[in-house]
C-alpha positions in Angstrom: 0.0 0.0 0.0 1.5 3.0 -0.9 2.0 5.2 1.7 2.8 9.0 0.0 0.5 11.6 -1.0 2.6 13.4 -3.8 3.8 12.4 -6.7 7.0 11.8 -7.1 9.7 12.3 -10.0 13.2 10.5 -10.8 15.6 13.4 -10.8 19.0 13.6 -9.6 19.7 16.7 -8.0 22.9 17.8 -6.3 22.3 18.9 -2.4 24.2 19.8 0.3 22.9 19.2 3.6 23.9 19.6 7.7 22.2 19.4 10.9 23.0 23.1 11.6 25.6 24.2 8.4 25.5 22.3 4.9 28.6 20.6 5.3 27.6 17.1 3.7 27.0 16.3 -0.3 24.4 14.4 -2.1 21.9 13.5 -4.5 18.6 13.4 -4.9 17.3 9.9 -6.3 13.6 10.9 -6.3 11.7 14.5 -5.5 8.7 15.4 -4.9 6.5 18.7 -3.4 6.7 17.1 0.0 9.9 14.9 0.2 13.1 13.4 -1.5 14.9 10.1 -1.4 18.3 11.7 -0.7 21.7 9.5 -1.7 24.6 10.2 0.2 27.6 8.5 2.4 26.5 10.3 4.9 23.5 9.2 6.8 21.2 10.5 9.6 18.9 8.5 11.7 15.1 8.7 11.6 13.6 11.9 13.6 17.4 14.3 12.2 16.1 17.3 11.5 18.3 19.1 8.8 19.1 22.1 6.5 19.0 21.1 2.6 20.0 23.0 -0.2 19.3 21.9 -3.7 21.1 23.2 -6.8 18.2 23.7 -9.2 20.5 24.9 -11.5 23.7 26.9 -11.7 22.1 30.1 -10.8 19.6 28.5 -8.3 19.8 27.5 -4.8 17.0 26.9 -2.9 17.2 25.9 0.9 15.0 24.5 3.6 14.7 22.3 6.5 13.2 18.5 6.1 13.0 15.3 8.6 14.3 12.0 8.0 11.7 9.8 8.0 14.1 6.2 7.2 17.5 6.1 6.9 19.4 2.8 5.0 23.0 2.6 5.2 24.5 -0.2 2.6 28.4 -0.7 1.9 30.0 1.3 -1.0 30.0 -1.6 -3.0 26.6 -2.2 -3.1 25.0 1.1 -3.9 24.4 0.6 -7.6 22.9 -3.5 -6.9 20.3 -2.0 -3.8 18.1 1.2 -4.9 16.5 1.7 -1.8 19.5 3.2 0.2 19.6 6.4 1.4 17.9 9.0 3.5 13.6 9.4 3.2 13.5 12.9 4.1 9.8 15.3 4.3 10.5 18.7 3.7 8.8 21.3 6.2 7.8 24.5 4.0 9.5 24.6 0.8 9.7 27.9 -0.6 7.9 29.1 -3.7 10.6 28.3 -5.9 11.2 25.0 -5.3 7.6 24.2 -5.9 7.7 25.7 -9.2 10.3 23.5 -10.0 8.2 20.5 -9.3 5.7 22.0 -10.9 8.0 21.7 -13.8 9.2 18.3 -13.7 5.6 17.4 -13.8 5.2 17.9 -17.4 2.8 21.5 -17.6 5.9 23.6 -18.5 4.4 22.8 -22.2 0.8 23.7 -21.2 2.3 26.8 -19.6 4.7 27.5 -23.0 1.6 27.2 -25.0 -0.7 29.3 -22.8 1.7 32.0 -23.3 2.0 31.7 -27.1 -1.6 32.1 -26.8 -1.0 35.2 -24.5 -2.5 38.2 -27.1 -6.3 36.6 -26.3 -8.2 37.7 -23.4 -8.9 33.7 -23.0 -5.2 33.1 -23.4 -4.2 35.8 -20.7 -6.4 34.8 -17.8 -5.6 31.2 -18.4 -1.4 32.4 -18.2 -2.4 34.2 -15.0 -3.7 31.5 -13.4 -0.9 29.4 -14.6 1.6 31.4 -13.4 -0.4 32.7 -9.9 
């Protein structure tokens, strides 16, 4: 029975992550609006609260704080045989920008580019504003 309530997307996204400073690196294995799987040597039990920031891009940073939910430690060796290995972590408040880029990865950034090309109508306008609101 699945357990989530947001969809989530297979993107690797570099992070750095602390329990007070960002002094750890990862990767994102999946993301979603409300948590990540987070892949990393460096794991913290269940209940950790920490600070995340994910590179979105070269120009964007976005930060935050999250909780481990499960935490699976397996030897170097093994990480590309076992996927589930990592840290389950639910985000608490994710800013405005990092929703957008889920909102992104979930496939309307063509709805949204075609709203706008569609932008001169009155129609076409309120339906980019609502988009974009």
């Amino acid at each position: 029975m699945e357990k989530r309530d947001a969809k989530r997307y297979i993107k690797k996204v570099p992070m750095r992550f602390g329990t007070q400073i960002c002094d750890h690196i990862g990767v994102t294995h999946n993301i979603s609006e409300s948590g990540v799987l987070l892949k990393s040597n460096r794991i913290f039990p269940p209940s950790t609260k920490l600070t995340l920031e994910f590179s979105l891009s070269s120009k964007t940073t976005v930060s935050c704080q999250g909780i481990v939910q499960w935490a699976k430690r397996v030897p170097p060796a093994f990480t590309r045989l076992i996927q589930n290995h990592g840290m389950g972590i639910t985000l608490i408040h994710p800013d405005m920008e990092y929703r957008h880029f889920i909102y992104e990865l979930s496939g309307h950034q063509e709805r949204r580019k075609d709203t706008r090309e569609d932008i001169g109508t009155a129609s076409g306008l309120s339906a980019y504003m609502h988009l974009s609101g």
